[in-house]
C-alpha positions as a printed Julia matrix, in Angstrom:
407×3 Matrix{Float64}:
   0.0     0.0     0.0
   3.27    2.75    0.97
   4.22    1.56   -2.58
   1.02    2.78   -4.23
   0.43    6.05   -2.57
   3.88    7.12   -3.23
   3.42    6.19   -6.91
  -0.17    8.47   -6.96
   2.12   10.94   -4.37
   4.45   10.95   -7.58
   2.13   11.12  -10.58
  -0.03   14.01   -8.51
   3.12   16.18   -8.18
   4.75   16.06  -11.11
   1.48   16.77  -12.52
   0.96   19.97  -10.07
   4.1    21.19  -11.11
   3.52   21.04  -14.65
   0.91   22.63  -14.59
   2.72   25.53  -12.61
   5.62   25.93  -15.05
   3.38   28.28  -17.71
   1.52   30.33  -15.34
   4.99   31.29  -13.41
   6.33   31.97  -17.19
   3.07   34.4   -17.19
   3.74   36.1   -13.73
   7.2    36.55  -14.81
   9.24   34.55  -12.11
  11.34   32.18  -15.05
  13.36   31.11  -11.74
  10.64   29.68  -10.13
   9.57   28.16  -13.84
  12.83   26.42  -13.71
  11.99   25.41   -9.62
   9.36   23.48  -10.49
  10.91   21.97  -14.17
  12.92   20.25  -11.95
  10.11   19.47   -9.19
   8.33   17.54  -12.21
  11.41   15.5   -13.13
  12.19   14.87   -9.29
   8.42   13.5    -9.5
   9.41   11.58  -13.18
  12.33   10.08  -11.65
  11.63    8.76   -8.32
   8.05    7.61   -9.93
  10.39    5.31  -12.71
  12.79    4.05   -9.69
  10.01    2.77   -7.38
   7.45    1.52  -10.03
  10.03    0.25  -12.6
  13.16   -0.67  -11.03
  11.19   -1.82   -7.31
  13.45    0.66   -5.3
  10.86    2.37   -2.93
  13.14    2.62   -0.35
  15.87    4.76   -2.14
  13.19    6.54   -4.3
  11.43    7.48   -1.1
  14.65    9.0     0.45
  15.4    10.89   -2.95
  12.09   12.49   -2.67
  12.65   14.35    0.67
  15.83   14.83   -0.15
  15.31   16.65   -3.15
  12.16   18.25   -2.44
  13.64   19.75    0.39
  16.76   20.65   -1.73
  14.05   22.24   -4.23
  12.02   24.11   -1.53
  14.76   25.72   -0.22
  15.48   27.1    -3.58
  11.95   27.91   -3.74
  12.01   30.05   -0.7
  15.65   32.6    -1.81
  13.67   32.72   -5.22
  10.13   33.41   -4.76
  10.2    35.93   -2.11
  11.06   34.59    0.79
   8.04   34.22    3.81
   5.92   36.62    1.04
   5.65   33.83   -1.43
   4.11   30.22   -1.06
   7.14   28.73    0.01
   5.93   27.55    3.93
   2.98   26.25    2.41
   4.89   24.26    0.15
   7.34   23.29    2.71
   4.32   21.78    5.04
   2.64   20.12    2.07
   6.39   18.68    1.78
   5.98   17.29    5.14
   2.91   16.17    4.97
   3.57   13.78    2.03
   7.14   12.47    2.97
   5.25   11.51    6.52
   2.43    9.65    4.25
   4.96    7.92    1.74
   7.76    7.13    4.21
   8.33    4.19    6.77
   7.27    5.54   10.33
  11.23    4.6    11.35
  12.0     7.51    9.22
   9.83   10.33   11.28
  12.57   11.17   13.31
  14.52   12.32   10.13
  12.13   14.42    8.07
  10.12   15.71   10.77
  13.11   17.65   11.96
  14.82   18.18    9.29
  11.79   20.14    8.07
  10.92   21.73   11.08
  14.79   22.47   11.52
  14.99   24.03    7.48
  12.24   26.24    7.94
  13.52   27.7    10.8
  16.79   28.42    9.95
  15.12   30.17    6.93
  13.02   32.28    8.76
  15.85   33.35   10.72
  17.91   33.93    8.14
  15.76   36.09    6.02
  14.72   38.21    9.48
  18.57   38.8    10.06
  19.24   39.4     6.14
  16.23   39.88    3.85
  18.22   39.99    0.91
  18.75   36.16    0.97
  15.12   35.97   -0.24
  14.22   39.54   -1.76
  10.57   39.83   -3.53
  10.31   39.21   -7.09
   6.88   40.22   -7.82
   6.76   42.86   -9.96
   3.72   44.15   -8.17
   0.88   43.66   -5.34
  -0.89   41.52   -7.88
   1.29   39.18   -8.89
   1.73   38.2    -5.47
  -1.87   37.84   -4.76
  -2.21   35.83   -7.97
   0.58   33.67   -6.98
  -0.43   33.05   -3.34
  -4.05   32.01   -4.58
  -2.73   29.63   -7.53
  -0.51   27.98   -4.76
  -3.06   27.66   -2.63
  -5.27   26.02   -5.14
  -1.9    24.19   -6.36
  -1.74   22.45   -2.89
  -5.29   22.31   -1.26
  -5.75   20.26   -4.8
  -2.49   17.93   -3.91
  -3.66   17.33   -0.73
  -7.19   16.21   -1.15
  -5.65   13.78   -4.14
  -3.05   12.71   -1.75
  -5.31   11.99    1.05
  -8.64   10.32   -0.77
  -6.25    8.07   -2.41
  -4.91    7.15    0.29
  -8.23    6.81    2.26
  -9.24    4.59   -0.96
  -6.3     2.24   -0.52
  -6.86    1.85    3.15
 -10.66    0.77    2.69
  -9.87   -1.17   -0.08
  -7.16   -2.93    2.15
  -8.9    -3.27    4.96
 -12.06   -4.76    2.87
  -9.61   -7.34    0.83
  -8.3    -8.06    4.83
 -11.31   -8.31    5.83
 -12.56  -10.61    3.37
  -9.37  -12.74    3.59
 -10.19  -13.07    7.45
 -13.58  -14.55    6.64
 -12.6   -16.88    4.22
 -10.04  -18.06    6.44
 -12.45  -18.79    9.44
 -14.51  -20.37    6.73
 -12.08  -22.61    5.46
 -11.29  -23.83    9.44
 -14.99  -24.14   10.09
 -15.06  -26.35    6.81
 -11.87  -28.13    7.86
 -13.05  -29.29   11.53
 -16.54  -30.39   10.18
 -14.94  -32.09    7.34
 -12.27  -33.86   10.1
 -15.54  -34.21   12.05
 -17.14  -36.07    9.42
 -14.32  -38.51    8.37
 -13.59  -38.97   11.91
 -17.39  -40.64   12.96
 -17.72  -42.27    9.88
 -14.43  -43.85    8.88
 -15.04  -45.31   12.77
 -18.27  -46.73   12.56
 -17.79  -49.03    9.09
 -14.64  -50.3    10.69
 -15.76  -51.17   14.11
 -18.51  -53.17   12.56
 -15.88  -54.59   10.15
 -13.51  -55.58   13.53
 -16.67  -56.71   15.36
 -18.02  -59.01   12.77
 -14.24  -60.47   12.35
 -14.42  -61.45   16.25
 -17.73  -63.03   16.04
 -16.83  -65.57   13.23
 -13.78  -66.33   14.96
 -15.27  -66.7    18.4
 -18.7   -67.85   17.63
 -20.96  -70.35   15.24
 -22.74  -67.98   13.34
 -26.15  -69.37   11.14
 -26.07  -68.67    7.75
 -29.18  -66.19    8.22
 -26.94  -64.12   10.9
 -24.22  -63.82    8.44
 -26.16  -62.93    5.52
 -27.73  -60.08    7.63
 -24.47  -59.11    8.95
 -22.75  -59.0     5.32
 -25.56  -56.86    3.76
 -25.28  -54.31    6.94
 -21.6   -54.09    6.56
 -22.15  -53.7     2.86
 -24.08  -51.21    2.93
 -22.11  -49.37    5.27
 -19.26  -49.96    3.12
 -20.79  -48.41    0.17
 -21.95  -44.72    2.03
 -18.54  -45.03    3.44
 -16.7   -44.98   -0.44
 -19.09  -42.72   -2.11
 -17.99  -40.64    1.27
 -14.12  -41.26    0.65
 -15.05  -40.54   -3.03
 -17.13  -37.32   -2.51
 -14.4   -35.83   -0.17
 -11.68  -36.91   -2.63
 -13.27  -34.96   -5.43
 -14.44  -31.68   -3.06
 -10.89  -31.81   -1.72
  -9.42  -31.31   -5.37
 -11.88  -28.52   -5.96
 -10.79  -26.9    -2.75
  -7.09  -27.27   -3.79
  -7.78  -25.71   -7.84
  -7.14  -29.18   -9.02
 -10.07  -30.33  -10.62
 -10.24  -29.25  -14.86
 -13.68  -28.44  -16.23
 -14.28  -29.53  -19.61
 -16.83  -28.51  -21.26
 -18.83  -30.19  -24.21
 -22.58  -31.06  -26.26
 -23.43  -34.09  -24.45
 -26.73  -35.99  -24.86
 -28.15  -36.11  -21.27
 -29.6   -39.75  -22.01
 -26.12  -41.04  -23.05
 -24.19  -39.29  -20.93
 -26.11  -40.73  -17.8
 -27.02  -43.87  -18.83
 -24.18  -46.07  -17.17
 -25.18  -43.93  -13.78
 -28.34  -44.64  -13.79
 -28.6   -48.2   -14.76
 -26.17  -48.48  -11.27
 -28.69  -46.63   -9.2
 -31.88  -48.34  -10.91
 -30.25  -51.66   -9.34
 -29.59  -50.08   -5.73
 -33.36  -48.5    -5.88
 -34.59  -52.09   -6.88
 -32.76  -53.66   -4.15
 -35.06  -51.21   -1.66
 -38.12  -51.87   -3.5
 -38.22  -48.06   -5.38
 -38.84  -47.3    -8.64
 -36.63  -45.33  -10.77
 -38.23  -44.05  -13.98
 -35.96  -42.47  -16.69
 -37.9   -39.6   -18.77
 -35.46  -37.42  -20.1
 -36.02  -36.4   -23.37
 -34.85  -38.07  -26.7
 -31.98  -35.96  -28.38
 -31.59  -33.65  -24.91
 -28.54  -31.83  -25.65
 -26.28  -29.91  -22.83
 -22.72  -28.38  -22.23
 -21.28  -29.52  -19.48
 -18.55  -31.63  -18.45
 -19.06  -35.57  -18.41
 -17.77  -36.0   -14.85
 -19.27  -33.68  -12.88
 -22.3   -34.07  -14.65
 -22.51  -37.69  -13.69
 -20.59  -37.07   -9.94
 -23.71  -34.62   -9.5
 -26.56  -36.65  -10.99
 -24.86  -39.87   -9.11
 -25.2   -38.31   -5.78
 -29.1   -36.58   -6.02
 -30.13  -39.91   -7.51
 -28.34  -41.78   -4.28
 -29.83  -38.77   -1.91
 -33.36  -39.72   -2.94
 -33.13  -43.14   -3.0
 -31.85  -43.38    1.04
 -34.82  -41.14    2.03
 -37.66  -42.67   -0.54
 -38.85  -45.5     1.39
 -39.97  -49.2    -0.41
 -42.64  -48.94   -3.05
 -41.59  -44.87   -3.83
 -40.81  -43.11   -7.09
 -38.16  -41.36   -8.42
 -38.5   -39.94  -11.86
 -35.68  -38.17  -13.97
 -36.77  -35.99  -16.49
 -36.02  -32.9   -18.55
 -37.0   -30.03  -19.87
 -35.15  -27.25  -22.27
 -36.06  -23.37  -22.3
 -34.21  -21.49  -24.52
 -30.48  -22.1   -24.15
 -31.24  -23.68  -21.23
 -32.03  -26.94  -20.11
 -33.06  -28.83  -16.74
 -32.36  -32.08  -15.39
 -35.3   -32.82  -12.7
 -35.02  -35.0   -10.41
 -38.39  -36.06   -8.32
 -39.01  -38.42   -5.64
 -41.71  -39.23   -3.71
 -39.55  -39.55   -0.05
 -40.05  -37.73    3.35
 -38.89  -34.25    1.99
 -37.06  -31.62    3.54
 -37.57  -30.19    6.7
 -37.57  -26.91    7.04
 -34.42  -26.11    9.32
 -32.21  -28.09    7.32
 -33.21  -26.5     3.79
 -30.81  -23.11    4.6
 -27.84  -24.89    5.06
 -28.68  -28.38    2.39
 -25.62  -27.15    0.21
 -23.02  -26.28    2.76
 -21.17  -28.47    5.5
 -23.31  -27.01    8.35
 -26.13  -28.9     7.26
 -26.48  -32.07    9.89
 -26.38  -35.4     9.44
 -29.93  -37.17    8.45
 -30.28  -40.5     8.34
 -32.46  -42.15    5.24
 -35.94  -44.62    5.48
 -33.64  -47.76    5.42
 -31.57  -45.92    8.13
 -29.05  -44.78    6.0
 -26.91  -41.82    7.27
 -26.55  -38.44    4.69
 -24.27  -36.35    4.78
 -24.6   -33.44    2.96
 -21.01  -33.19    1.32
 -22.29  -34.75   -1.75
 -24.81  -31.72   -2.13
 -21.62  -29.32   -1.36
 -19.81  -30.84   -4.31
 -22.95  -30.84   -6.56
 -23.44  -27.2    -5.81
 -19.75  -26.45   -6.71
 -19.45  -28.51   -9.87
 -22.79  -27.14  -11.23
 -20.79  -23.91  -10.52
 -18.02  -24.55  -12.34
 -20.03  -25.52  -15.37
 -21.89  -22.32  -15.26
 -25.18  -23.61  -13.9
 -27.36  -24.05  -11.2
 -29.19  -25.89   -8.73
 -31.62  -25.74   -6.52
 -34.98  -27.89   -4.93
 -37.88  -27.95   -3.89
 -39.33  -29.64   -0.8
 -42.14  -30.33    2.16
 -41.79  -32.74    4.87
 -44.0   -36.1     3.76
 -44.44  -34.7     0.27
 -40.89  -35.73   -1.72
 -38.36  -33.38   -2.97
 -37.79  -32.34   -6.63
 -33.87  -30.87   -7.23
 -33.48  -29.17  -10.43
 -30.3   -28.96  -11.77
 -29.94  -25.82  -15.11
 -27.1   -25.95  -17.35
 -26.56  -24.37  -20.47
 -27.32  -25.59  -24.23
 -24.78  -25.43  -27.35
C-alpha cells in the first residue's frame, strides 16, 4: 500500500508542477519556472525508480531529499516568507510523513521543522537572501491564490487516495479473514465427518471379524451381517469418493471440460447403477429425459452430481416410492429434474442443504446423509456455469433441479 500512494504521491506532483511551469512563465518569475521543471522530473524520476526498477526505499529517500533541496530554492527565489514557500514546505511534510516508513519520522520531521527555521531566521537577520520578485501587489496575490489552489488540490488527491487504498485494504483483509475462518470451520466439520464415519464401518468390520472367529454364526446371521456391513461400506466410499473430489476442488485441481453431451447417453451407465440399488429397496426409478436432450457440461461432474441426487433420494424414498428423472429445455437452457416421492425436507435443514453445516440425516432404510455430496454438486454445477436448486415439504418428496446451459 506505501508503494502505491507514493506512486499516486508521484504522478499528482509532477502533474501539479507542470501545470505551474506556464503560469509562473506568465507572472514573470522564469526562476521559479525552472523550480518546479525540476520538481516535475524529481516526480518523473523517483516515480520510474520505485514503479520500474522496485526501489521504494531509495526513491522514497530521494524524494525528501530533493524536495527539500528544491524548496529551499523555492524560498531565496520566490520571495522569501511573502511567497508560497511555507505552504509548500508543510505540504512537503505532509507527504514524505504519508509515503515514508514511520522509522523515518525522526529524520524528516526535523529536518523540516529544523529548514524552515533556519530560513526564517535567516531572512529576518538578512532579507536579501530571499528579496521579492513580484513585480507588483498583484502578482503576489495571484501567486499566493494559484498555490493555494496548487496544494489544497495535492492534498485532497493525496489523502482520498490514500483513504481509498486503506478501505480497499482493509475490505480485501477483511474478506481474507472470513474466508479463512470459513475454510477452518469447513476443515473441523470435514475432520468431524471422516472422523465418525471412517469409525463406525470399521468397528462393525472388527466386530463381525471377532464373532466368526469366536462364535458359530447361522447362515441367516451372516447374511444379515454382510448386507449391513455392505451397505455401510458403500456410504462409506461414495464418502471417501465425494471428499476426494471436493478436496481437489478446494485445492484448484479439478479441470472443467466442457462439451454437447446428450443427457440420455451421458447418464445412462449412472443410472442403470442406481436403478439396481433403488430395486434392491423396493423403489422405482423411472428415466424420462427427453430423446436428443442436448447440454454443455462436463461428463464428470455431470454424472458425480446426478450420481449423488439420484443416491440422496433413493436413502430417504422408502420401499414402493418413485423417483423420476426428467427434462426439460427453455431457450439455451435446459433442466435435469429430479423427483421423488420420499419424506422431503424439513424446514431447518433447507438453509444450510448445500453447505457443511447442514447435519447429518439418516435415510428410510436408516441410512446416514451427509450433505457433502450436495456441497460438491453445488460447486461442480458452478463450475459448469449452472445451477441448482430444490424444492421440498416434509411427507411430500423433494424435486432438485439442476440448469445448465445448451450449445
Amino acid at each position: 500500500m506505501e508503494a502505491r500512494i507514493f506512486h499516486a504521491v508521484s504522478l499528482i506532483s509532477t502533474l501539479m508542477a507542470g501545470l505551474s511551469i506556464p503560469f509562473d512563465f506568465y507572472l514573470d518569475i522564469p526562476v521559479l519556472a525552472i523550480i518546479m521543471t525540476a520538481i516535475f522530473f524529481i516526480g518523473v524520476f523517483v516515480y520510474y525508480l520505485s514503479r520500474y526498477k522496485k526501489k521504494l526505499s531509495t526513491a522514497i529517500v530521494l524524494f525528501g531529499l530533493l524536495s527539500n533541496c528544491v524548496f529551499v530554492a523555492n524560498y531565496t527565489q520566490n520571495s522569501g516568507f511573502y511567497g508560497p514557500s511555507l505552504t509548500m514546505f508543510l505540504l512537503s511534510l505532509f507527504l514524505i510523513v504519508a509515503i515514508s516508513p514511520a522509522r523515518q519520522y525522526w529524520l524528516w520531521i526535523p529536518l523540516n521543522i529544523l529548514i524552515v527555521l533556519t530560513l526564517l531566521y535567516l531572512e529576518y537577520n538578512n532579507p536579501q537572501i530571499a528579496p521579492n520578485t513580484y513585480k507588483d501587489e498583484l502578482s503576489r496575490y495571484v501567486d499566493l491564490g494559484f498555490s493555494y489552489l496548487i496544494i489544497a488540490l495535492l492534498l485532497i488527491s493525496a489523502t482520498a487516495y490514500i483513504r481509498r487504498s486503506f478501505h480497499k485494504q482493509e475490505a480485501a483483509l477483511l474478506k481474507q479473514a472470513a474466508e479463512l475462518k470459513l475454510a477452518n470451520e469447513t476443515k473441523n466439520k470435514l475432520f468431524s465427518i471422516v472422523a465418525h464415519d471412517l469409525r463406525s464401518p470399521l468397528g462393525s468390520i472388527q466386530n463381525y471379524l471377532e464373532l466368526i472367529s469366536e462364535h458359530e454364526l447361522s447362515p441367516e446371521e451372516k447374511y444379515m451381517m454382510e448386507q449391513e456391513l455392505l451397505s455401510k461400506t458403500k456410504d462409506t466410499g461414495q464418502m471417501l469418493f465425494n471428499i476426494l473430489n471436493w478436496s481437489m476442488n478446494q485445492m484448484g485441481g479439478v479441470s472443467v471440460t466442457m462439451e454437447p453431451l446428450d443427457i440420455n447417453e451421458a447418464l445412462k451407465p449412472v443410472l442403470n447403477l442406481q436403478n439396481t440399488l433403488a430395486r434392491e429397496k423396493g423403489i422405482e426409478l423411472k428415466n424420462e429425459i427427453q430423446a436428443d436432450a442436448i447440454v454443455n457440461c462436463d461428463l464428470n461432474m455431470l454424472q458425480l452430481v446426478v450420481r449423488n441426487i439420484v443416491s440422496n433420494a433413493i436413502k430417504f424414498t422408502p420401499p414402493g416410492g418413485l423417483i423420476k428423472i426428467s427434462s426439460t429445455q427453455t431457450g439455451n437452457k435446459s433442466q435435469i429434474i429430479v423427483e421423488d416421492s420420499g419424506i422431503g425436507i424439513s424446514d431447518t435443514q433447507k438453509e444450510n442443504l448445500f453447505s457443511l453445516k447442514t447435519q447429518p440425516s439418516y435415510g428410510t432404510g436408516n441410512e446416514k446423509g451427509l450433505g457433502l455430496g450436495l456441497v460438491l454438486c453445488k460447486e461442480f454445477i458452478g463450475l459448469q456455469g449452472g445451477d441448482i436448486c430444490f424444492e421440498s415439504a416434509p411427507g411430500k418428496g423433494t424435486t432438485v433441479h439442476i440448469t445448465l446451459s445448451c450449445p
